[in-house]
N, C-alpha and C positions, 0 to 999 in steps of 0.2 A: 388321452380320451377327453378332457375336458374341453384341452381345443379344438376339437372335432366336433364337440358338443354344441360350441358358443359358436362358431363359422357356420354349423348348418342351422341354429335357431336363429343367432342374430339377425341373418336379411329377412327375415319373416317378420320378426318383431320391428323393422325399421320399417317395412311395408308396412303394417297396421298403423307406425304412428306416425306416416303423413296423411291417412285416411282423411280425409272432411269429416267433419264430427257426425255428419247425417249418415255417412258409411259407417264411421267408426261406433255408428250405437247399434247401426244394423248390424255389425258384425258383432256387439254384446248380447242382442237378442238372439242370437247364433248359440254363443254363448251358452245362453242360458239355455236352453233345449235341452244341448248335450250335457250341461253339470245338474239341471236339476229334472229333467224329465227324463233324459234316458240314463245318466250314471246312478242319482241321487246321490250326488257328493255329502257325504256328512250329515245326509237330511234326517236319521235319527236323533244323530245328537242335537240336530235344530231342534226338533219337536220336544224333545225330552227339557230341553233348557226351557222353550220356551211356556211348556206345562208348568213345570216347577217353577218360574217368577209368575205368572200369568193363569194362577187356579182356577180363577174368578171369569175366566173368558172359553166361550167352546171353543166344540170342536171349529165349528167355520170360520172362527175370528184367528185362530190359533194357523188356520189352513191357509187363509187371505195375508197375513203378515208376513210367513215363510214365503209366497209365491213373491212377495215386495223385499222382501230380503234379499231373496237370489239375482233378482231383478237389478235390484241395488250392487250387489256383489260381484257380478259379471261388469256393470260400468265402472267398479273401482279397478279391476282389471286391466279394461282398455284405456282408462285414464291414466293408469303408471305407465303401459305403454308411451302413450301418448307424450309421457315427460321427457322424451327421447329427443323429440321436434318440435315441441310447443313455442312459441314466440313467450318473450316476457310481458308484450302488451296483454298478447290472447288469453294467457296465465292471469295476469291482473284483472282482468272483465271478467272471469270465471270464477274466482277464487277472492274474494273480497273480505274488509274487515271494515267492523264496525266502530273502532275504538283504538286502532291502533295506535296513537297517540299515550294510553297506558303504558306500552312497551317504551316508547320514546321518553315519556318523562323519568321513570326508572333508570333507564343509560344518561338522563342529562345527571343523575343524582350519582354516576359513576357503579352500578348497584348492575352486578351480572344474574343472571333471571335462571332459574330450574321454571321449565313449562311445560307443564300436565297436562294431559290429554287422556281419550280410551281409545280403543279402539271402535266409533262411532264417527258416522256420519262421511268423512273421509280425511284423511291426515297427508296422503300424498301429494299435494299439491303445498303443503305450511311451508316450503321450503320458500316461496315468493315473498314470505315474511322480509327476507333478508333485504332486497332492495329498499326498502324503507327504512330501516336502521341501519347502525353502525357498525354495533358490536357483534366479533365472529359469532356464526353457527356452528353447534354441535348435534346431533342425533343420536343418542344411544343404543345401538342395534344391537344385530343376532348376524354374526361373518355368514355370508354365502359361502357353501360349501364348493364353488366352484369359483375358483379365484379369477376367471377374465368376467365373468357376469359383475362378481364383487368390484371389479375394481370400474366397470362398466357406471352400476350404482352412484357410485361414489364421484367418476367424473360427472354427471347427471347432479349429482347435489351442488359441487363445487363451481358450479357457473353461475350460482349468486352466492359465494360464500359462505356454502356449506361443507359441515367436514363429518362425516360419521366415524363415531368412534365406538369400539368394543365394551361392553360390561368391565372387560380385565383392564380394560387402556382408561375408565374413566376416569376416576380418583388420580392416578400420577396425572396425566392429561390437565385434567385441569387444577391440581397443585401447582402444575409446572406455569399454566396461565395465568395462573393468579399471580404469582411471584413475579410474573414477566410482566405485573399489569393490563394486562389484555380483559378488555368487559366481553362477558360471553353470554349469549343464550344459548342453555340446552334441553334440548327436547327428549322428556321420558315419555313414555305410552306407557299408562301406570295401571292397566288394569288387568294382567296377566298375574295366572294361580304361580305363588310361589312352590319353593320345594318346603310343602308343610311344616318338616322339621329343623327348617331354617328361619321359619318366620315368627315374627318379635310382635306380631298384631293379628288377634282373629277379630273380626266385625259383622256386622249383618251389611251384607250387601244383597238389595232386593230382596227385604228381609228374610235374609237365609245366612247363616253365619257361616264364613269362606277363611282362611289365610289371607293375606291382604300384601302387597309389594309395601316396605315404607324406604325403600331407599332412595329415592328422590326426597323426601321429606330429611331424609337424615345429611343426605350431603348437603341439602341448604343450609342444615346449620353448621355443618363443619367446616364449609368453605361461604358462610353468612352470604348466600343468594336469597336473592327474593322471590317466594313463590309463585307464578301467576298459572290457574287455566286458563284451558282454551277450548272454548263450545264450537261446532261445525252444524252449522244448520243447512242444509238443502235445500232450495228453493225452490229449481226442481232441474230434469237432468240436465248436468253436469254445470251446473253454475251452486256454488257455495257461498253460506256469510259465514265468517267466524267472531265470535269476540269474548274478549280477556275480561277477566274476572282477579282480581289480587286474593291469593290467600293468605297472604302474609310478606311485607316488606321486610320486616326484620326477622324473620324466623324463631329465632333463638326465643324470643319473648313469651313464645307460646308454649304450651305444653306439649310431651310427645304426644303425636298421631292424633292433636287436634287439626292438622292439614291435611296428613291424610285421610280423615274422615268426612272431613268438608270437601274435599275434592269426589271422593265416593258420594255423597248425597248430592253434587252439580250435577253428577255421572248418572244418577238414578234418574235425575226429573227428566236430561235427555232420553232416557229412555222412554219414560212413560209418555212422553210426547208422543216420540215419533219412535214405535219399536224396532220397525222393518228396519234402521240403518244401524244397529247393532251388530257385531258380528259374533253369529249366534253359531258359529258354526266351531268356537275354540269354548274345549272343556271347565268353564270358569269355575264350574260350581260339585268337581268333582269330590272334591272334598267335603260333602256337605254335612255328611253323616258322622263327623269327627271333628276332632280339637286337638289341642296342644298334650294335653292330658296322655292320645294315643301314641306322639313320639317323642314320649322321654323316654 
């Protein structure tokens, strides 16, 4: 059944992403009709999140931001498509940095990178990172439950030297790089709710105090990476800047979940920037009414 699944989606998804980008947005405002005007995908839990960080803003700013969200949300859509057939030049004009040179001097000092992100702004295109450095790519994901899509994914990253790897595969994976000497960046998306009674840090994030991910922070010091974010600003559709921010070159030095918390507060001002490119549509703050205290 899956391969019946990927044969009848695949050549649809391969149409989309040779579209010219002038179709391909017309086909996101398509898009967006159907996910937010006639399904309303998840638009409670929009509104509810975006109530609770944003008390201070009505109804009409609250209502303006979700319509920029969805908007937003639908072209990150047709932009993964898009990675399907995109050129490396075209990718490079779109998806730009401001500083990447940070990354570079870190690999001249032989120093393999943990690089933080949220889910903001758009993260699917970091993979053109790789042409400009050396050292392999990593991605720490979530397996597709349908193993030709996954492994679909995965060639799509590996054409500039990316390689995604499992929650379960991290830690040997890159045990096994380090001892092989190999310098590596890996990319965690660090702003997803842990499983409450597994996590080692609660904090106020958009002042509301949440469980908080710290495992990119802890495998930096255990395999001594060096920290860096990475901001994605918008400029407007589909051309991106990003750029790196060091939290920590030697890790170890600092105190626990003084990186994770600095990474949460780069994570907040993005927001209050620009809030529509948040994705307001995953339950970050469902935990908000509790603490550590309710799972012992």
């Amino acid at each position: 059944m899956q391969f019946i699944i990927y044969i009848l989606v695949y050549p649809f998804l391969w149409f989309v992403s040779i579209l010219p980008f002038r179709l391909l947005y017309a086909f996101s405002d398509v898009l967006y009709l159907l996910i937010y005007r006639l399904f309303g995908y998840r638009k409670k839990t929009v509104l509810s999140n975006l109530k609770l960080v944003f008390p201070e803003k009505d109804d009409q700013e609250i209502k303006q931001i979700t319509k920029k969200f969805y908007h937003h949300l639908c072209d990150m859509m047709v932009e993964a498509i898009k990675s399907l057939s995109i050129s490396e030049a075209e990718m490079k004009k779109r998806f730009t940095f401001t500083n990447v040179e940070l990354i570079q001097e870190l690999e001249n000092k032989n120093r393999s990178i943990v690089l933080m992100c949220a889910h903001y702004g758009s993260w699917e295109w970091i993979f053109i990172l790789q042409t400009y450095v050396k050292s392999r790519g990593n991605a720490i994901y979530k397996r597709i439950e349908n193993k030709y899509f996954d492994r679909l994914v995965k060639r799509i990253r590996a054409k500039y030297n990316s390689h995604l790897i499992t929650t379960k595969e991290t830690i040997p994976e890159l045990i096994k790089l380090k001892e092989q000497g190999i310098t590596t960046i890996n990319g965690f998306v660090s702003d997803q709710t842990p499983r409450p009674w597994k996590a080692f840090l609660w904090t106020e994030f958009m002042n509301i105090r949440v469980p908080v991910h710290t495992g990119a922070e802890m495998l930096a010091k255990k395999l001594d990476m060096s920290v860096v974010f990475f901001g994605v600003k918008r400029l407007k559709r589909g051309y991106y800047e990003t750029s790196f921010v060091t939290l920590a070159e030697h890790p170890k030095e600092l105190e626990d979940y003084k990186i994770t918390e600095h990474f949460l507060k780069l994570v907040e001002n993005q927001i209050r920037e620009a809030p529509e490119y948040y994705l307001w549509t995953h339950k970050r703050w469902k935990h908000k009414d509790k603490g550590p205290e309710d799972y012992k």
